[in-house]
C-alpha positions in Angstrom: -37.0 -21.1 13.4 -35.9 -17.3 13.0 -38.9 -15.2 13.3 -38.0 -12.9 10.2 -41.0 -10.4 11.3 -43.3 -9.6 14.4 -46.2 -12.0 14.2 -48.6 -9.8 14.5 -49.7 -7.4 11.8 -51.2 -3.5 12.8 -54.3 -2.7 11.2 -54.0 -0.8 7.5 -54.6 2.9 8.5 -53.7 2.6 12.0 -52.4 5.9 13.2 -48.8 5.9 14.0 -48.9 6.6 17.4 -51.3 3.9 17.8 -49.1 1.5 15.7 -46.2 2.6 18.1 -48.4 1.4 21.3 -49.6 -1.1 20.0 -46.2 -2.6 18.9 -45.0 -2.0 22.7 -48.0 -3.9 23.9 -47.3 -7.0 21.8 -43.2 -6.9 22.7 -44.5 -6.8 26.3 -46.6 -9.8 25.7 -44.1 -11.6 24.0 -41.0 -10.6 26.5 -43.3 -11.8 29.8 -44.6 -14.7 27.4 -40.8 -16.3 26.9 -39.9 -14.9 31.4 -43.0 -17.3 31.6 -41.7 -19.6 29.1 -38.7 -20.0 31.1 -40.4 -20.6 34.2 -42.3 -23.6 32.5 -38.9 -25.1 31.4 -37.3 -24.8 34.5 -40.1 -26.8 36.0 -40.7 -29.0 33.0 -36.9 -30.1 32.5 -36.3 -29.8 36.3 -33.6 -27.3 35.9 -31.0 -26.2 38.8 -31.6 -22.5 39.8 -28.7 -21.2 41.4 -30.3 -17.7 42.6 -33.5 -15.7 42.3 -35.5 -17.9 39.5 -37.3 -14.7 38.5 -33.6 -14.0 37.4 -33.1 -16.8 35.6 -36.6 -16.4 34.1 -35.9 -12.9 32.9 -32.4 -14.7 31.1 -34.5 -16.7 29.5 -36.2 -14.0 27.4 -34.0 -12.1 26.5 -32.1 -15.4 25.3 -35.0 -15.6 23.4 -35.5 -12.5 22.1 -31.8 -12.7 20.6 -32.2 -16.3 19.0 -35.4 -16.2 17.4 -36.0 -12.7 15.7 -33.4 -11.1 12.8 -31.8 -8.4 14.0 -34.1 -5.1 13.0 -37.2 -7.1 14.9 -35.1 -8.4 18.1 -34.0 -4.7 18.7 -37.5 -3.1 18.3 -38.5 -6.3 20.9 -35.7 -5.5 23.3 -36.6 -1.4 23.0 -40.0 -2.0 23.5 -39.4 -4.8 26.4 -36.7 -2.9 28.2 -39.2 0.4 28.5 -41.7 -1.9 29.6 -39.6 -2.4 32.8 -38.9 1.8 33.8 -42.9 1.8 32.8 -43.3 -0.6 35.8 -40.9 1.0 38.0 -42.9 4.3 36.9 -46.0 3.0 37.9 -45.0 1.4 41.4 -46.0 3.1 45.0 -42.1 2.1 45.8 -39.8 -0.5 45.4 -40.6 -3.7 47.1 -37.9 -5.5 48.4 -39.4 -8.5 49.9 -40.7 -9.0 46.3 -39.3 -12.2 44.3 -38.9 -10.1 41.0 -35.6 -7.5 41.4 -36.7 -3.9 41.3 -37.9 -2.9 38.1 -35.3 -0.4 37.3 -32.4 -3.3 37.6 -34.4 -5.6 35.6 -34.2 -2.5 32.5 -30.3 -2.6 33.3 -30.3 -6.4 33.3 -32.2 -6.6 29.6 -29.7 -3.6 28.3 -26.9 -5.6 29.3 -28.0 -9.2 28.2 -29.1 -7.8 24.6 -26.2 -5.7 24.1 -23.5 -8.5 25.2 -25.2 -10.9 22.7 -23.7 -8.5 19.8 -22.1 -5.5 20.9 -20.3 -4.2 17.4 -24.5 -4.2 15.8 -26.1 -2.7 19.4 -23.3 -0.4 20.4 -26.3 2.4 19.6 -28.7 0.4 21.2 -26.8 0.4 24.6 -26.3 4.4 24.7 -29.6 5.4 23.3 -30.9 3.0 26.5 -28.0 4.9 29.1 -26.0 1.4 29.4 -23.0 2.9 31.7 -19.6 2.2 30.2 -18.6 0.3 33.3 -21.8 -2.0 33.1 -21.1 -2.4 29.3 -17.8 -3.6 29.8 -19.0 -7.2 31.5 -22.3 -7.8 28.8 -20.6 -9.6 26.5 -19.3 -11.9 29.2 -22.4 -11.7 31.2 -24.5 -13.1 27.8 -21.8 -15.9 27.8 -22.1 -17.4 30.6 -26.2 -17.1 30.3 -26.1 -18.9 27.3 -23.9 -21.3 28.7 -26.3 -22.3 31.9 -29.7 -22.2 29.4 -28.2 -23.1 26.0 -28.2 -27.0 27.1 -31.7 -26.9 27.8 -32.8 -25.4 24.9 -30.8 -27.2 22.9 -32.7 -30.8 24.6 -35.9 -29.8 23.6 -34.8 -28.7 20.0 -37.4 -30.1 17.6 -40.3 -29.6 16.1 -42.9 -31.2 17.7 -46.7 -30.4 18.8 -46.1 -30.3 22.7 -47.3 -26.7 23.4 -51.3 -26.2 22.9 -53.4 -23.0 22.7 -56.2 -22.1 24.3 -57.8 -18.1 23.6 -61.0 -19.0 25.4 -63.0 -17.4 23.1 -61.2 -13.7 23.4 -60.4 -12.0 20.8 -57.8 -9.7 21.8 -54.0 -8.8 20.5 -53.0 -11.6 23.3 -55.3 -14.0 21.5 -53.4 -12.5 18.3 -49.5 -12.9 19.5 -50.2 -15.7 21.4 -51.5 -18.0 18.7 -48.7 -17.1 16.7 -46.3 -17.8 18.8 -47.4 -21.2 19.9 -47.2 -22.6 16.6 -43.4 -20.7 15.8 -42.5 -22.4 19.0 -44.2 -26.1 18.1 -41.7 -25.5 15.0 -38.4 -24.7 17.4 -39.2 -27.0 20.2 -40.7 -30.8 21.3 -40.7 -30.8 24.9 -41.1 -34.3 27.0 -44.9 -32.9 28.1 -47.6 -31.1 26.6 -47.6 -27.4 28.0 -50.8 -25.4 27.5 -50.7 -21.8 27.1 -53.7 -19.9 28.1 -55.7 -16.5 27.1 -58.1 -16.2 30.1 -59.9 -13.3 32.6 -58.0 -13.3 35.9 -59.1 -10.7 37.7 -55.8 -8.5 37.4 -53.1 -7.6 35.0 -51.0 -10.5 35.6 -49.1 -13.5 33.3 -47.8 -16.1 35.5 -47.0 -20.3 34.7 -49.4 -22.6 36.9 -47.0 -25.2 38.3 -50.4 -27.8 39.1 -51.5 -27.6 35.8 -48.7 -26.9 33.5 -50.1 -24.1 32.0 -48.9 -20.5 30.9 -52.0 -17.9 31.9 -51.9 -14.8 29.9 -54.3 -12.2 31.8 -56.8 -10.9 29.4 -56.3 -7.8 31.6 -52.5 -7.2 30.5 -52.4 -5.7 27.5 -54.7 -2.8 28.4 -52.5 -2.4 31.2 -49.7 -2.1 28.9 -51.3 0.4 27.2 -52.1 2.4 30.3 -48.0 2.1 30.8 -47.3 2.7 27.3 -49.6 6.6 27.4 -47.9 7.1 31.2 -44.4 6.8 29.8 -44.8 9.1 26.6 
C-alpha cells in the first residue's frame, strides 16, 4: 500500500524548526525501523547473505523507502535518513573498523546512490544537493537494479495483507509509539509473513534499535529519538 503521506502528523502551531526536527526524528525512526525490518526478513525467510548483512539490511530500507511512499514523501524520507548517517559519523570518537555496520559516512553515499538509481530523471537534484560524485552516479541506476533483484523475490513472497506483525508501545507515549503504530498496521496491509513478528517500544538502557533473533522481535529504544534530536541540533 503507497503511503501517500508521513504517518505521523506535527502538532498545529509547532514551530518550524521544531516541525523540521521533528520530521528528521521520525524519517530516522522509520529508515532504522525498515534496516531492522530487513534483518527480521532475512532471518524469518532464511535469506542468503552474500556480504556484510548490515549491508544488505541497509538495501532493504531504502528499497523501502522507494516502494512505499509517493515521491514528494520518499524524498523528504531519504533527505532526512541520509543526514541521519553524516549526523552519526559527526557524532563518533572515530571510525570503527572492526564494527559490523560500514562507516557512517559510506553508508550516506550508499543511501544517495540506492535512492537516486531508483529514479534518476525525478532525483537528478536530489543527488547534487546530497554531493553524489558524477563517477558514483553513473553505477546507481544499476546498483538499485540489481538490489531489487536479490530483495524483490522476498518481498514479493510475503505480499499480502495479513495480521502477522503485532505492536507493543509498552505503555510509552512517545513519537516512536506514534510512527511505530502506524506503521505496523501500513505494513499488516502490504505484507503476511509465515510468523508473527512483534515489534517493540521499550526502555533499553541506550539509544539503540536492533531485531532480537530469540524472540522474533523488533526493539525500538525509547531512548532513540531524543538521541536523534541531539543529532538533529548538532548537525544544524
Amino acid at each position: 500500500m503507497l503511503r501517500y503521506v508521513l504517518p505521523f502528523l506535527l502538532m498545529p502551531g509547532m514551530a518550524l524548526a521544531d516541525e523540521e526536527r521533528e520530521a528528521f526524528v521520525e524519517a530516522n525512526l522509520l529508515g532504522v525501523f525498515y534496516h531492522e525490518l530487513g534483518h527480521a526478513l532475512i532471518d524469518i525467510l532464511a535469506l542468503p547473505v552474500f556480504g556484510q548483512e548490515e549491508d544488505a539490511a541497509d538495501v532493504a530500507s531504502i528499497l523501502l523507502i522507494d516502494g512505499f511512499y509517493e515521491e514528494e514523501a520518499a524524498q523528504a524520507l531519504a533527505y532526512d535518513a541520509a543526514f541521519g548517517f553524516l549526523g552519526e559519523a559527526a557524532a563518533a570518537a572515530g571510525i570503527a573498523y572492526w564494527d559490523t555496520h560500514g562507516p557512517d559516512e559510506q553508508r550516506f553515499y550508499n543511501t544517495v546512490c540506492l535512492f537516486y538509481g531508483a529514479n534518476p530523471e525525478a532525483r537528478e537534484d536530489f543527488a547534487i544537493d546530497l554531493g553524489l560524485p558524477p563517477e558514483r552516479a553513473e553505477t546507481c541506476p544499476h546498483e538499485f537494479a540489481l538490489a531489487l533483484d536479490s530483495w524483490g523475490p522476498a518481498f514479493d513472497e510475503i505480499a499480502g495483507q495479513g495480521n502477522t506483525i503485532q505492536f507493543d508501545h509498552g505503555g510509552h507515549a512517545l513519537l516512536t509509539t506514534d510512527v511505530m503504530r502506524a506503521e505496523v498496521a501500513a505494513l499488516n496491509d502490504d505484507f503476511d509473513l509465515p510468523i508473527t513478528l512483534t515489534v517493540r517500544v521499550e526502555e533499553c538502557g541506550e539509544a539503540n534499535a536492533f531485531y532480537d533473533l530469540g524472540t522474533t522481535e523488533i526493539i525500538m529504544c525509547t531512548e532513540f529519538e531524543d538521541h536523534l534530536r541531539t543529532l538533529y541540533d548538532a548537525l544544524e
